[in-house]
C-alpha atoms as an extended CHARMM CRD file, in Angstrom:
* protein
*
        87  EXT
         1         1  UNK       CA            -18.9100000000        8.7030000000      -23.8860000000  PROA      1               0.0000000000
         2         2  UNK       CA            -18.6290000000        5.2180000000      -25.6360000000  PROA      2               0.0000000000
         3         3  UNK       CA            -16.9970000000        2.1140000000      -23.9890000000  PROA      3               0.0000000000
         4         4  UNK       CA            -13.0570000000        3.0560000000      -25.3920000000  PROA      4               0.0000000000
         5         5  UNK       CA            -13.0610000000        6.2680000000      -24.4830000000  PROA      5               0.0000000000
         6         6  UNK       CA            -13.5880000000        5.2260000000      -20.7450000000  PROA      6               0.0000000000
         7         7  UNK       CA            -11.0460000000        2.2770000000      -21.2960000000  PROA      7               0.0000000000
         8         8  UNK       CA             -8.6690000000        4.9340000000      -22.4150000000  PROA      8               0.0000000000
         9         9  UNK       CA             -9.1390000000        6.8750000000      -19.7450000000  PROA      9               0.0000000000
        10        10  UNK       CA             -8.2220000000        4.2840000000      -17.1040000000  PROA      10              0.0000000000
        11        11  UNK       CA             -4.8620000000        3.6300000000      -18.8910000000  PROA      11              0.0000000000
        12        12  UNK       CA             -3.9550000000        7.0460000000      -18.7610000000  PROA      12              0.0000000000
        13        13  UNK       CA             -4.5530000000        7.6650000000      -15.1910000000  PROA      13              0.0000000000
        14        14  UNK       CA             -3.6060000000        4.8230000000      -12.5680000000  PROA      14              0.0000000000
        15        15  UNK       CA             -4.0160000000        4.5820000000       -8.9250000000  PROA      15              0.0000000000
        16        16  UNK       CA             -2.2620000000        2.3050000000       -7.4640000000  PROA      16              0.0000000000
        17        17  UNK       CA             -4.1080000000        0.7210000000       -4.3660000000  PROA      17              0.0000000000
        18        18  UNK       CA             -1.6800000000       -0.3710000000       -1.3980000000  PROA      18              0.0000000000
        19        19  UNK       CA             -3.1690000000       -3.9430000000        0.1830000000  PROA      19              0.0000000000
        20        20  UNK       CA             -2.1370000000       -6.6850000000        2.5620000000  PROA      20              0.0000000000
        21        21  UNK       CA             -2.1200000000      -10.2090000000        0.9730000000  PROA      21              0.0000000000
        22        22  UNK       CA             -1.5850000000      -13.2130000000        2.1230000000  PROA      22              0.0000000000
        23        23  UNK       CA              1.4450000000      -14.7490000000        0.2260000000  PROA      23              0.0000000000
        24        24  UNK       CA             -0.0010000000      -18.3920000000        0.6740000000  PROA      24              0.0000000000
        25        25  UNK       CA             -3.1750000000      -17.4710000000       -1.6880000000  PROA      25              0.0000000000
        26        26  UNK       CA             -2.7660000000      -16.4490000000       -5.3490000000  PROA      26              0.0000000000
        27        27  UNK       CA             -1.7820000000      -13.2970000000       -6.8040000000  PROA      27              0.0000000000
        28        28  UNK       CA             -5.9180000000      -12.8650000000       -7.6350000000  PROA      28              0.0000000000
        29        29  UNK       CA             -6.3470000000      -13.7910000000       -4.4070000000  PROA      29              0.0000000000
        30        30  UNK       CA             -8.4620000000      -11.3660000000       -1.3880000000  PROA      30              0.0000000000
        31        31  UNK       CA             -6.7290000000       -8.7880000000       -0.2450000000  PROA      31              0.0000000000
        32        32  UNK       CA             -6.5650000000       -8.6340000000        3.5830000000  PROA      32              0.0000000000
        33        33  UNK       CA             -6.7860000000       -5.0940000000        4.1050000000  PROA      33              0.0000000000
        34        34  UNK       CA             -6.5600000000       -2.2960000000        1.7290000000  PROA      34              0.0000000000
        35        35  UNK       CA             -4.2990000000       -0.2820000000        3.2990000000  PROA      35              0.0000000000
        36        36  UNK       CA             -3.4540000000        2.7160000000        1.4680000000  PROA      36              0.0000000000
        37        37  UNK       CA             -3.1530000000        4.1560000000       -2.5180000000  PROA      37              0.0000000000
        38        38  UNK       CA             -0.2990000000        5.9590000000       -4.8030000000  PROA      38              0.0000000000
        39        39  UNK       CA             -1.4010000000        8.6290000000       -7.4260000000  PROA      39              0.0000000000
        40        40  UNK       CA              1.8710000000        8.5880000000       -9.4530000000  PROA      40              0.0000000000
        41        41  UNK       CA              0.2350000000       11.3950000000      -11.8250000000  PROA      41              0.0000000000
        42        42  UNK       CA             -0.6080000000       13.4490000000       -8.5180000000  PROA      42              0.0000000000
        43        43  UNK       CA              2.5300000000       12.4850000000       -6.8880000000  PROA      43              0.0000000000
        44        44  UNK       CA             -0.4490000000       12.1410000000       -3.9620000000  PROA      44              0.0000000000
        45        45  UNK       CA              0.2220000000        9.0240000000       -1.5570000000  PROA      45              0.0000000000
        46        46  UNK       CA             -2.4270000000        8.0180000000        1.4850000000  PROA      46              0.0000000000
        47        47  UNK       CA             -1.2200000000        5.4910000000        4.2420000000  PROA      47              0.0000000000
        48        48  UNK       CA             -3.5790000000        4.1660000000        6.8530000000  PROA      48              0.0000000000
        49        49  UNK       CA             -0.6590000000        3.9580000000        9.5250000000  PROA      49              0.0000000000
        50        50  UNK       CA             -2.2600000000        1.8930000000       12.2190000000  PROA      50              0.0000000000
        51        51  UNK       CA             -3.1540000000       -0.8600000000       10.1450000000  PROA      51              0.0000000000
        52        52  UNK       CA              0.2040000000       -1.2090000000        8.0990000000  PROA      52              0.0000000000
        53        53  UNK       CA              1.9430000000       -0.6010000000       11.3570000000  PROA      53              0.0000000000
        54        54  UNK       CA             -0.1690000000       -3.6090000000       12.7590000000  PROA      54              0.0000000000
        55        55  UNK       CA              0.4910000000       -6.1250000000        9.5380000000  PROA      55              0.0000000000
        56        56  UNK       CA              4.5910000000       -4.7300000000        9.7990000000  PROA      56              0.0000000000
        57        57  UNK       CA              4.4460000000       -5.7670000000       13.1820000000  PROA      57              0.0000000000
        58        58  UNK       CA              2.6980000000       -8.9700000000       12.2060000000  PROA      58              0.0000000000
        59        59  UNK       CA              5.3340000000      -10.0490000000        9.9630000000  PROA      59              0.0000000000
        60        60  UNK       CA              4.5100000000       -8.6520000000        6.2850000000  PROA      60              0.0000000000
        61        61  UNK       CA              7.4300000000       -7.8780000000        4.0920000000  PROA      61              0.0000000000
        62        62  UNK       CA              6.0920000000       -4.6570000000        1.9390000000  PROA      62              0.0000000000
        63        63  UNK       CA              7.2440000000       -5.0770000000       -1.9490000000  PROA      63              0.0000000000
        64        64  UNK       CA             10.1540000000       -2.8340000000       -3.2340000000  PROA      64              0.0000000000
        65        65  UNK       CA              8.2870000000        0.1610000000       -4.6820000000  PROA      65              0.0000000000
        66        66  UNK       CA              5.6290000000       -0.3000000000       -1.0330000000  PROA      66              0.0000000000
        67        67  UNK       CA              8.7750000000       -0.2280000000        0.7980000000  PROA      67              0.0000000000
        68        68  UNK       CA             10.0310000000        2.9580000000       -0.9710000000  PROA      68              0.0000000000
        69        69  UNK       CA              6.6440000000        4.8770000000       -0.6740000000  PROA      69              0.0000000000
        70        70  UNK       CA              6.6840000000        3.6720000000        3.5850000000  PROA      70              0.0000000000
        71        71  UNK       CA             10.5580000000        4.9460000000        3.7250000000  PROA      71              0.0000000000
        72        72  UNK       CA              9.3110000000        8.1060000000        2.1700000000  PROA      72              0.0000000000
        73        73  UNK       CA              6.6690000000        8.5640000000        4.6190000000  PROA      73              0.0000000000
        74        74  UNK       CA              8.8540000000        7.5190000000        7.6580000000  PROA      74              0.0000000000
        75        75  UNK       CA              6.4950000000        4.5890000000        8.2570000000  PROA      75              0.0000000000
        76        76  UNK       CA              9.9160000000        2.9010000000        9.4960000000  PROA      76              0.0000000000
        77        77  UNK       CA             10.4490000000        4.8940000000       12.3520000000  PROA      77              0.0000000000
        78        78  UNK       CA              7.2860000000        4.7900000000       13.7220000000  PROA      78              0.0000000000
        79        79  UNK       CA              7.3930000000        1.0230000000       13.4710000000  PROA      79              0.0000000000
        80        80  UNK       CA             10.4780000000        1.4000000000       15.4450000000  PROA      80              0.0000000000
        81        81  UNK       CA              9.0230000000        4.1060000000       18.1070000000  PROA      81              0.0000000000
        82        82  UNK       CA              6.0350000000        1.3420000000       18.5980000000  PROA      82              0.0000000000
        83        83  UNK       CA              8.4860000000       -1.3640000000       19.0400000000  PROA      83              0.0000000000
        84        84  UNK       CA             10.5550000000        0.1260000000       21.9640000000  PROA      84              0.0000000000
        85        85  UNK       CA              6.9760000000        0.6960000000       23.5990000000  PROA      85              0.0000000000
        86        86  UNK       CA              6.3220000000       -3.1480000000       23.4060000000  PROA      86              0.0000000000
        87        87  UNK       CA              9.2970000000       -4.5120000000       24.6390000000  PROA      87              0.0000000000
C-alpha cells in the first residue's frame, strides 16, 4: 500500500476523539484529558463518565456537537444525580 492510498483511507473514515482543553492555550494546544471518541460511520460513541463528569463539575462548557453526543448519552442527568449528592 503506497503513501495515498493510506491518506485516502483516513479521509474516508474519521474518529472523532472527545478531549478536555484548556480554553486559555491554543487550539494546537495539549489536551487535558482525552475523554472519550465518536465513530460517525459506526454510529459507535465511548464516554469515560467519571472524568467528563469531574471536568463538568469543574466548570468546562462541552462544544455543541460534545454537548449533543453527552445529551444523547444522559451524561446530564448523572451530572445532576452527583450534584444533589454534593450539596
Amino acid at each position: 500500500m503506497n503513501l495515498f492510498s493510506v491518506f485516502d483511507l483516513f479521509i474516508l473514515y474519521a474518529i472523532y476523539r472527545i478531549v478536555a482543553i484548556d480554553v486559555r492555550s491554543r487550539r494546537e494546544g495539549r489536551d487535558l484529558r482525552r475523554v472519550g471518541f465518536y465513530d460517525p460511520i459506526k454510529n459507535q460513541t465511548y464516554l469515560n463518565v467519571p472524568a467528563i463528569l469531574y471536568f463538568l463539575e469543574k466548570g468546562a462548557q462541552p462544544t455543541g456537537t460534545v454537548q449533543d453526543l453527552l445529551k444523547k448519552a444522559e451524561i446530564f442527568n448523572e451530572l445532576s444525580s452527583n450534584q444533589t449528592k454534593f450539596n
